[in-house]
KEDO-398714 format. One line per 8 residues: number of its first residue (from 1); their letters; for each residue x, y, z of N, C-alpha, C. Coordinates in Angstrom, 3 decimals. Example, Ala and Ser with C-alpha at 12.3 -4.5 7.8 and 13.67 -1.06 7.14 Angstrom:
# KEDO-398714
1	as	13.190/-5.690/7.800/12.300/-4.500/7.800/13.200/-3.300/7.800  12.850/-2.250/7.080/13.670/-1.060/7.140/12.900/0.030/7.870
END
This chain:
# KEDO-398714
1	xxxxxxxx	110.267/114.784/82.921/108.834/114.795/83.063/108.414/115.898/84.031  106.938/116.172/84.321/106.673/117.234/84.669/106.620/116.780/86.425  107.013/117.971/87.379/107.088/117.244/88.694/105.755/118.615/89.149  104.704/118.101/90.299/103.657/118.681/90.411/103.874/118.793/91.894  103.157/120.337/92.112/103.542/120.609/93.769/101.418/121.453/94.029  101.314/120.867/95.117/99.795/121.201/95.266/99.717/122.432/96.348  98.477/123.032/96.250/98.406/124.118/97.413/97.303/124.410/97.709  96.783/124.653/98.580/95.728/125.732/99.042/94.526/124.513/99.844
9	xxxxxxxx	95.416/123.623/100.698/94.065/122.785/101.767/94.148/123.526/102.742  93.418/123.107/104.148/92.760/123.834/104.865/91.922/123.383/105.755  90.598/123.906/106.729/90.226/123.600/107.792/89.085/124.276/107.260  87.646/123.960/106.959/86.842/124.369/106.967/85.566/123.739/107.779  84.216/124.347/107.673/82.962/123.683/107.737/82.138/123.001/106.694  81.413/122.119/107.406/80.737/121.531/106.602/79.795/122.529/105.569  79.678/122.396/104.389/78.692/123.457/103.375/79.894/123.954/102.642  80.608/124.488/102.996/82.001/125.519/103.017/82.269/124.643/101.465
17	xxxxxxxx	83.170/125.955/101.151/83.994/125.480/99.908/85.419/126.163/99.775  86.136/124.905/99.091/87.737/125.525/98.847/88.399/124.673/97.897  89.385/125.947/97.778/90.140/125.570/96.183/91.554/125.061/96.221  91.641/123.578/95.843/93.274/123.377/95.011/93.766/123.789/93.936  94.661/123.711/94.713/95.555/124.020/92.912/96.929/123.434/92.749  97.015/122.814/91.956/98.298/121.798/91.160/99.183/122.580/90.132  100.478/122.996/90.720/101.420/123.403/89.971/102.008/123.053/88.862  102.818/123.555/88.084/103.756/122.485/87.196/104.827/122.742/87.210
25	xxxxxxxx	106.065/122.403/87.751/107.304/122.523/87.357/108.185/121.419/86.274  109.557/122.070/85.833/110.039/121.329/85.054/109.277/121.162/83.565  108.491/121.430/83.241/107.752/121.532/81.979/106.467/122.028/82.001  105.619/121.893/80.724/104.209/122.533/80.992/103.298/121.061/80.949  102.382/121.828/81.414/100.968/120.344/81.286/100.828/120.057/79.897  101.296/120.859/78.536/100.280/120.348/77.816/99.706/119.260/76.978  100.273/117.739/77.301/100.199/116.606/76.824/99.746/116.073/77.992  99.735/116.270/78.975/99.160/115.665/80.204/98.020/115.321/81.047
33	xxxxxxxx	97.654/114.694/81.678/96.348/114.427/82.168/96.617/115.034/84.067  96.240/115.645/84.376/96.284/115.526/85.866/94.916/115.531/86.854  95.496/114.651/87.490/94.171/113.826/88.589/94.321/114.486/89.760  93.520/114.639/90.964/93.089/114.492/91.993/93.184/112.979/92.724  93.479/112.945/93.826/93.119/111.746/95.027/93.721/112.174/96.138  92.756/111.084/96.509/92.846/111.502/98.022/92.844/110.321/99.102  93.106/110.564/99.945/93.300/109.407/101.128/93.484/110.101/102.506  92.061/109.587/103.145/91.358/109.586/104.725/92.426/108.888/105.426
41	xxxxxxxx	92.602/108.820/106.745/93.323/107.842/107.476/92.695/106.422/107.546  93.427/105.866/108.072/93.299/104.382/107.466/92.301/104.023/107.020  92.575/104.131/105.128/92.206/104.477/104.183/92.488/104.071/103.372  92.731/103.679/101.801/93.183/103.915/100.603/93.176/104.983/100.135  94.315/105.139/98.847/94.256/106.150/97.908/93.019/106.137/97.062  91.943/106.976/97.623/91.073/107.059/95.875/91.230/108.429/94.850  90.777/107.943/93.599/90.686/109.231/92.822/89.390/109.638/93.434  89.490/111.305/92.498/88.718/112.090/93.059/88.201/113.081/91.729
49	xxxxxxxx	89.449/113.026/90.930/88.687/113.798/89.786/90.109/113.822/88.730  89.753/113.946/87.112/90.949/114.441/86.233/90.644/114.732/85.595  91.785/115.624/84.751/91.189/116.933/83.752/92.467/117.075/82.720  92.286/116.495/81.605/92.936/116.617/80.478/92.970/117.796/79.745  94.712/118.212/79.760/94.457/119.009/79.772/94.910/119.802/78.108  94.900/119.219/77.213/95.089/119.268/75.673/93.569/119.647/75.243  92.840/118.631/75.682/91.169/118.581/75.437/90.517/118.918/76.032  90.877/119.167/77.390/90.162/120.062/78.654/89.143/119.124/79.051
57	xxxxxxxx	89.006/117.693/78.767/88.116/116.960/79.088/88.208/116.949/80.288  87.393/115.895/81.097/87.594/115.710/83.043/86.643/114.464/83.134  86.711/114.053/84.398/86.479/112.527/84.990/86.273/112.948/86.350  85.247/111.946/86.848/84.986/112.707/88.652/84.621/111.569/88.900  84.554/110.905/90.324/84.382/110.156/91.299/82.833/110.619/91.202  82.053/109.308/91.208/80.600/109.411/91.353/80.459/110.738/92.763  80.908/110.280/93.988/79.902/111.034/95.321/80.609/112.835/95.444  81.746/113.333/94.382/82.125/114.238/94.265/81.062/114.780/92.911
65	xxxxxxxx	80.366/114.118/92.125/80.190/114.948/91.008/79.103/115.641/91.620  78.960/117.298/90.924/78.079/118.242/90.950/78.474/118.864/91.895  79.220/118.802/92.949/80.134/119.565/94.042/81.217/119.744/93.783  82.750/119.279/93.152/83.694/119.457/92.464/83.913/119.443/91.011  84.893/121.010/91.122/84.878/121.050/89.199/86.427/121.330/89.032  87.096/119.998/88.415/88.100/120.165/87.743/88.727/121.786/86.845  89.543/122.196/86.375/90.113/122.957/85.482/91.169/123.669/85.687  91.453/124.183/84.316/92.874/124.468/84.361/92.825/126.003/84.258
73	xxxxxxxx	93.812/126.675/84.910/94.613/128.144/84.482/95.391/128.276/83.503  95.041/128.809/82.732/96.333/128.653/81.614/97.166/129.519/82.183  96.669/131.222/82.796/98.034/132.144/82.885/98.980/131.677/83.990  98.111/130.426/84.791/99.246/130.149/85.999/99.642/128.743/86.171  99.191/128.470/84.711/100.049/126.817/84.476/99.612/125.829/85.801  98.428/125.949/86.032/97.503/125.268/86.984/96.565/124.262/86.766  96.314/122.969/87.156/94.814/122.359/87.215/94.504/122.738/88.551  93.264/123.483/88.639/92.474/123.435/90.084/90.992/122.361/90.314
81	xxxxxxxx	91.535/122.443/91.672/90.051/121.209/92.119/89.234/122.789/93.168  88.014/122.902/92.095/86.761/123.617/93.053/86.342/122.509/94.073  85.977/122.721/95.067/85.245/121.918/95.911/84.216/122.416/96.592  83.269/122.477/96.223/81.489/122.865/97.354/81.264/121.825/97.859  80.348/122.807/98.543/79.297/121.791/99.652/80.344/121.006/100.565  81.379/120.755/100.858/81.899/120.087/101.246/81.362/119.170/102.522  81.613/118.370/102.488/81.034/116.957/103.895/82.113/116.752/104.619  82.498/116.003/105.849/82.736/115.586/106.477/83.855/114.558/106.186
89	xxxxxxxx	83.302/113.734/105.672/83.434/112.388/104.807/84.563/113.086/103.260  84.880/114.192/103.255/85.651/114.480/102.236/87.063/114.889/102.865  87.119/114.781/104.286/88.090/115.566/104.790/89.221/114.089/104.519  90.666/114.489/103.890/91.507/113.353/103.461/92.907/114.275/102.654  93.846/114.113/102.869/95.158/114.569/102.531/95.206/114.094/100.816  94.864/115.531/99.729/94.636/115.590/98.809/96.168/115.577/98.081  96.047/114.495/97.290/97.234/114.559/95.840/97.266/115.054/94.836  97.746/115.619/93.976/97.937/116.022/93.039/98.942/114.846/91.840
97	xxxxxxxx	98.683/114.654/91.069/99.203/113.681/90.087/99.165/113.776/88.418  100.375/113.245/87.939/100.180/113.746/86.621/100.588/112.385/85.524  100.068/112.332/84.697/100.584/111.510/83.473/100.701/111.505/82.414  101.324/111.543/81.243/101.657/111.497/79.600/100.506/111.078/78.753  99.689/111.328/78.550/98.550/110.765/78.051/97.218/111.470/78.517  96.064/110.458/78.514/94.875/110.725/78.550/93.822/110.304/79.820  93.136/110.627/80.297/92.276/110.432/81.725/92.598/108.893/81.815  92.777/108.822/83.079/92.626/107.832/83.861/91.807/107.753/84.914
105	xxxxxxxx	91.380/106.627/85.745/91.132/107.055/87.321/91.885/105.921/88.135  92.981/105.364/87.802/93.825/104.184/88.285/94.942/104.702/88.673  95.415/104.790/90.182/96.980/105.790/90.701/98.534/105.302/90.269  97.791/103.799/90.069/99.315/103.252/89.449/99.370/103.862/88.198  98.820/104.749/87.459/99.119/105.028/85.878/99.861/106.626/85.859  99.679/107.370/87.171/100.099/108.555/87.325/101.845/108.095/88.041  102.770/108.967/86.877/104.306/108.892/87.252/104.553/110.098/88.222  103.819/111.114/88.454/104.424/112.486/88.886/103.507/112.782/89.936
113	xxxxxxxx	103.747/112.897/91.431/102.940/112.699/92.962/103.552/114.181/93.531  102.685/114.787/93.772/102.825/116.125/94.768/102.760/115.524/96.385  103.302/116.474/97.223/103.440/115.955/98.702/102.125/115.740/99.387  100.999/116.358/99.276/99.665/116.038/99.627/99.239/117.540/100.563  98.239/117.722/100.443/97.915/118.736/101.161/96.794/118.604/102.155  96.825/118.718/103.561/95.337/118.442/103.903/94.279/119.084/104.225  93.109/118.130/104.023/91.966/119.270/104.119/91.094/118.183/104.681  90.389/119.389/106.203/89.651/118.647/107.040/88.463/119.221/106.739
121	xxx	86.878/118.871/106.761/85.721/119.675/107.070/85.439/119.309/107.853  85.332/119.564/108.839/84.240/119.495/110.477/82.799/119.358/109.909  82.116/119.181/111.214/80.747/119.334/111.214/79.587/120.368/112.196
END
């Protein structure tokens, strides 16, 4: 199965915007769904966004939509998470996750977990 490695968190300001991006090793995405989540300190894991990537469809967390946009790279075998406007309240050690199938927003359904990357916004 496909094993996923994430990159590009960071330290920004509030307004500020910045980009993930979800690797693929061991195979390609293209039967796969890969999600976003995230988790604040003492916290839960929530989703945050997913983007299918056969159909290029996507799924977003209500208080992320219209500020984050799912999608994929094809030349660099990537799903990226855009993130604007960023808040405060978004700062949380971002996952990357993948699964055999079609959108989800449930973490138990994703088999394939990147190490997490973090990203703080100040205020």
């Amino acid at each position: 199965q496909v094993q996923v490695v994430e990159s590009g968190g960071g330290l920004v300001q509030a307004g500020d915007s910045l980009r993930l991006s979800c690797a693929a090793s061991g195979r390609a995405f293209s039967e796969y769904t890969v999600a976003w989540f995230r988790q604040a300190p003492g916290k839960g894991r929530e989703f945050v966004a997913a983007f299918g990537w056969r159909d290029g469809t996507a799924l977003y967390r209500d208080s992320v939509t219209g500020r984050f946009t799912v999608s994929r790279d094809n030349a660099k075998n990537t799903v990226d998470l855009q993130m604007n406007s960023l808040k405060p309240e978004d700062t949380a050690v971002y996952y990357c996750a993948a699964r055999y199938g079609g959108l989800r927003s449930s973490s138990e359904q994703y088999t394939s977990w990147g190490q997490g990357t973090q990203v703080t916004v100040s205020s």
